[in-house]
C-alpha positions in Angstrom: -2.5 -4.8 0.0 -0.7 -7.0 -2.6 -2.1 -7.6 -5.8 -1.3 -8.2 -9.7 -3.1 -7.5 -12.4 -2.5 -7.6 -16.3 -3.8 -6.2 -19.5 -3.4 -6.1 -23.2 -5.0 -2.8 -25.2 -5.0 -2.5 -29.0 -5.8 0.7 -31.0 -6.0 1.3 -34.3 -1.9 -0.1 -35.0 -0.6 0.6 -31.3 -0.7 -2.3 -29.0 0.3 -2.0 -25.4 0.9 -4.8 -23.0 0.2 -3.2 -18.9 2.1 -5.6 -16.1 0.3 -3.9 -12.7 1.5 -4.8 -9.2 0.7 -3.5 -5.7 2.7 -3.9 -2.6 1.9 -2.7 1.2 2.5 0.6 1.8 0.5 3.2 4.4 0.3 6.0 1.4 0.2 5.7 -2.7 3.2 5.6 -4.5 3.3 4.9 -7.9 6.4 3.9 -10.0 5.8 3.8 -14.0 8.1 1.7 -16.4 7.6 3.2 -20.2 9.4 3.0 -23.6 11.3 6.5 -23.7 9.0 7.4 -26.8 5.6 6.9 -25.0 6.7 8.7 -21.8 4.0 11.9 -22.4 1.3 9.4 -21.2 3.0 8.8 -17.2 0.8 11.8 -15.9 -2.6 9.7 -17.5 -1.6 6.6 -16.4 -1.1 7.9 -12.8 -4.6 9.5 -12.9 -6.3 6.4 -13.4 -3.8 4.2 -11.0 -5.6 6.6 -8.5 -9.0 6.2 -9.4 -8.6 2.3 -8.7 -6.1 2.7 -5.6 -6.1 5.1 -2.8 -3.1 3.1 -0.7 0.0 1.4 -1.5 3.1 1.0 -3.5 2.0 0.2 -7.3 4.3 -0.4 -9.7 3.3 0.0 -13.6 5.3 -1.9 -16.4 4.0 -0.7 -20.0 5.2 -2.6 -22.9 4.9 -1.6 -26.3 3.9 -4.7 -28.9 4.0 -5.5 -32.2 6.8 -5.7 -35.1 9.6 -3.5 -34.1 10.0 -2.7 -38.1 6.6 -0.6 -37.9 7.9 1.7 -35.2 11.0 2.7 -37.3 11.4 4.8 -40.4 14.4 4.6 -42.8 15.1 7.9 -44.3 17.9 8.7 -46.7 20.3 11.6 -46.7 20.0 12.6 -50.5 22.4 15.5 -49.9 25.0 13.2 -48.4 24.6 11.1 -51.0 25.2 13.4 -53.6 28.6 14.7 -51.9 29.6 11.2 -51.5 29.3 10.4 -55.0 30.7 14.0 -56.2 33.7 13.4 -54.2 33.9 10.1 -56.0 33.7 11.8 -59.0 36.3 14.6 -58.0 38.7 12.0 -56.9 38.8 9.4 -59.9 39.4 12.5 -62.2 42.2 13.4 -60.3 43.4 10.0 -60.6 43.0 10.2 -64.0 40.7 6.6 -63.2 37.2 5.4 -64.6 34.6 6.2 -62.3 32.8 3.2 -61.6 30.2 3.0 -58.8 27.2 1.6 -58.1 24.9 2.1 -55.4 25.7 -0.2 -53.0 28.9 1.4 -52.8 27.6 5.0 -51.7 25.1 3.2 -49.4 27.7 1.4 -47.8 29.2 5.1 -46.5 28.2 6.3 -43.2 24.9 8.4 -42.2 23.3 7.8 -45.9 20.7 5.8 -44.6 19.3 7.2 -40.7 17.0 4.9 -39.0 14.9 7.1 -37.1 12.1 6.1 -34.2 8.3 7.0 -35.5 6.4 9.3 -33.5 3.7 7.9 -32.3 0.1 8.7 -32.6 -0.4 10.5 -29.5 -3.9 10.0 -29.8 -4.3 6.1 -30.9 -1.6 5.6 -28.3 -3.6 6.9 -25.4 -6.5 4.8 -26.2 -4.3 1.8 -26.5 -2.9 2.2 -23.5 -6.5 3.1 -21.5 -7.7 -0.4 -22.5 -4.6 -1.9 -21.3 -4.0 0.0 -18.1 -7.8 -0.6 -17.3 -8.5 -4.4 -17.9 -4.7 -4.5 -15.5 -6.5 -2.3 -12.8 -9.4 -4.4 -13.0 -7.6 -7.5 -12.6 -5.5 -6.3 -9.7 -8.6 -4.7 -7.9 -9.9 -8.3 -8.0 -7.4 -10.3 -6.6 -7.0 -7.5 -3.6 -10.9 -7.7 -3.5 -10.2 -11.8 -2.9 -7.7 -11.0 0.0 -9.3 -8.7 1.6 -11.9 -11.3 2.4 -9.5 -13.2 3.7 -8.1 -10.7 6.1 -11.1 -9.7 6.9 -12.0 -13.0 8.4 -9.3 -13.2 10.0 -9.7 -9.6 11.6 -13.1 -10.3 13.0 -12.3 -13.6 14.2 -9.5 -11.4 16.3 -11.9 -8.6 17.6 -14.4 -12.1 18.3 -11.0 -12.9 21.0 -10.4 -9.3 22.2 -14.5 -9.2 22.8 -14.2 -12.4 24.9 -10.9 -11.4 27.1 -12.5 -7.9 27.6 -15.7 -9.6 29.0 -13.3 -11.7 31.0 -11.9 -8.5 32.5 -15.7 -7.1 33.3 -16.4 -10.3 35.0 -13.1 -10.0 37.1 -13.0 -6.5 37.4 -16.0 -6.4 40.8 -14.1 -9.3 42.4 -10.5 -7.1 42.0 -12.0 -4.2 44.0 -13.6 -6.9 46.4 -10.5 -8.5 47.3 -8.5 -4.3 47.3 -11.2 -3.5 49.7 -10.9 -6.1 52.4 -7.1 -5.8 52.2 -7.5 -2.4 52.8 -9.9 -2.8 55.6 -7.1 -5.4 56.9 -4.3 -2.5 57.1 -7.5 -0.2 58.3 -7.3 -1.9 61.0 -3.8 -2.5 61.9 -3.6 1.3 61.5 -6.1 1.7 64.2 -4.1 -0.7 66.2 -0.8 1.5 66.1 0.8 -1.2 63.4 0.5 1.1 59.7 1.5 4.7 60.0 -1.1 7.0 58.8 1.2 8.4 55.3 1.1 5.3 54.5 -2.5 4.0 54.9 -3.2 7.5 52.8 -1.3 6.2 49.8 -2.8 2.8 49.8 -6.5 4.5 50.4 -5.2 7.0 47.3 -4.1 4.4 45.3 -7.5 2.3 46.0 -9.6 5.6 44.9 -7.7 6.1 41.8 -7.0 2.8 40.7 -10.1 0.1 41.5 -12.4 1.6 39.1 -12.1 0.5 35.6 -15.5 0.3 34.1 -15.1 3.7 32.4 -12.6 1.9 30.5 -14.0 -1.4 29.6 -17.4 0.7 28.9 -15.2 2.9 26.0 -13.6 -0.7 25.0 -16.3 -2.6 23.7 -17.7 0.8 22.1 -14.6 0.9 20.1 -15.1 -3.2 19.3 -18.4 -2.3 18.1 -17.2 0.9 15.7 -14.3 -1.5 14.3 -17.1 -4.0 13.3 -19.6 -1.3 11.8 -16.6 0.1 10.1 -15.1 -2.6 8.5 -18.5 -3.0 6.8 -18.4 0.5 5.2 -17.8 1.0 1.7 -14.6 2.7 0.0 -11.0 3.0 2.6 -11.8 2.4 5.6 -7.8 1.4 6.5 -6.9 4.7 8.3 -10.3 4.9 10.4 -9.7 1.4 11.4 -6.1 2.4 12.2 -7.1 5.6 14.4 -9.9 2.9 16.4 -7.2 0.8 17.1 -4.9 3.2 18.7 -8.1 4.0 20.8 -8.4 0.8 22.1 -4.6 0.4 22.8 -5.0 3.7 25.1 -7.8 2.2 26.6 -6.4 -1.6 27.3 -3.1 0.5 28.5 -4.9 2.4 31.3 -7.0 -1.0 32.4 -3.4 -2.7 32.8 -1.7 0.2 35.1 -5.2 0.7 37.4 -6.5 -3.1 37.6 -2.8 -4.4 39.4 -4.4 -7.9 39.2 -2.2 -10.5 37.9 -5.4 -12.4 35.9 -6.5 -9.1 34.4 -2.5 -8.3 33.4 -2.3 -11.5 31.9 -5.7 -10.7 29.8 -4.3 -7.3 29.1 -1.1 -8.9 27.4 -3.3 -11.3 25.3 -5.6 -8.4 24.2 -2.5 -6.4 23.6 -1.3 -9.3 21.3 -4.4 -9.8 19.5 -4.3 -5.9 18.7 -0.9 -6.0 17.2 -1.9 -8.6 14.7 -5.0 -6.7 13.8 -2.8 -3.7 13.1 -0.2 -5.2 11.0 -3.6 -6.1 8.8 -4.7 -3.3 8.6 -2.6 -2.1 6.8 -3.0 -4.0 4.1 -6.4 -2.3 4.0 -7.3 0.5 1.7 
């Protein structure tokens, strides 16, 4: 399910910005995006991801806030210095010159003055970065929370139409074996008058036995409507139950369109078909 959530976390002089967004996906994967200097915290961050998400693709964006002065230390090379300056020293003498040199002069040579990254405080850090990643969860949960209402309005309102055409199919189903049976009783008798040879009237009587009956079928249908409903009620991820119920009732809808051979009830069985398709593809958007 697609979602977005953001958060801002501050911690005793560490401030973290958390961008969160989720995209479709039938497992969890989680990509993180961290300042190099921060990156010991990935493995916490994807521990709580999963105690907020068990399904799709989430990506994680952590900034790191504040003046960019406070993360840096200037440290100077007092030895280098020093070599610098007794080189300058060493030189003029041999040039028989004054030494004169101030200390802009040696600062201005290379590597006296490093500019080195601060280790951060592993511990302040994490807590920054907890209130952060958790107000960006909780914001993300709550916008997929919002659309999965929607889908799943739309999802009963679908079943509601697979319900009805499956009732429609009961209702036709008697009047299918009616119609079977008299045409049968037709070539019956026209093999009794020397008109059907008998292989042939065998096959059709086969066919009849095998075929006709479809209330097995439409009995395990609208038990597996009714588990979809009671199911999309339950707490927690329900998305791969509701997946596995809905490949039952494909296998079911399958077998009433090869037996039935009634053009109404194939023309049901492609609109049920349809209506199943679309549940599918929202289901997975569903935990």
């Amino acid at each position: 399910m697609t979602g977005y959530g953001r958060g801002e976390g501050m911690w005793e002089g560490e401030h973290f910005q958390v961008e969160v967004r989720s995209l479709n996906h039938r497992y969890l994967e989680c990509s993180i995006k961290i300042p190099k200097q921060y990156s010991y915290l990935q493995e916490k961050i994807r521990s709580t991801v999963q105690r907020y998400v068990t399904r799709g693709r989430v990506e994680v964006n952590v900034s790191a806030l504040g003046e960019k002065s406070e993360a840096k230390e200037v440290r100077v090379d007092k030895d280098l210095a020093l070599a610098y300056y007794n080189a300058l020293k060493e030189l003029s003498n041999y040039l028989q010159l004054d030494l004169e040199v101030d200390i802009k002069a040696i600062a201005d040579f290379p590597d006296v003055f490093l500019v080195e990254e601060k280790e951060p405080d592993q511990e302040n850090s994490q807590r920054a970065l907890e209130i952060a990643l958790t107000a960006a969860l909780e914001d993300l949960v709550a916008m997929r929370a919002a659309e999965g209402e929607k889908l799943q309005e739309d999802i009963i309102h679908r079943i509601a139409i697979i319900e009805q055409v499956i009732k429609d199919i009961e209702e036709r189903a008697p009047q299918v074996v009616v119609e079977y049976r008299n045409g049968l009783k037709q070539r019956m008798e026209k093999f009794l008058a020397g008109e059907i040879e008998e292989g042939r009237l065998l096959t059709e009587v086969a066919y009849f036995a095998e075929k006709a009956n479809i209330n097995e079928e439409l009995v395990r249908m609208f038990s597996h409507i009714d588990l979809f409903r009671s199911t999309l009620k339950e707490e927690g991820a329900i998305g791969r139950k509701l997946d596995f119920i809905l490949q039952e009732m494909y296998r079911e809808i399958n077998t009433i369109g090869s037996k039935a051979g009634d053009t109404a009830i194939a023309r049901a069985v492609v609109e049920v078909k349809s209506e199943l398709e679309k549940i599918r593809e929202q289901v997975q958007n569903i935990e």
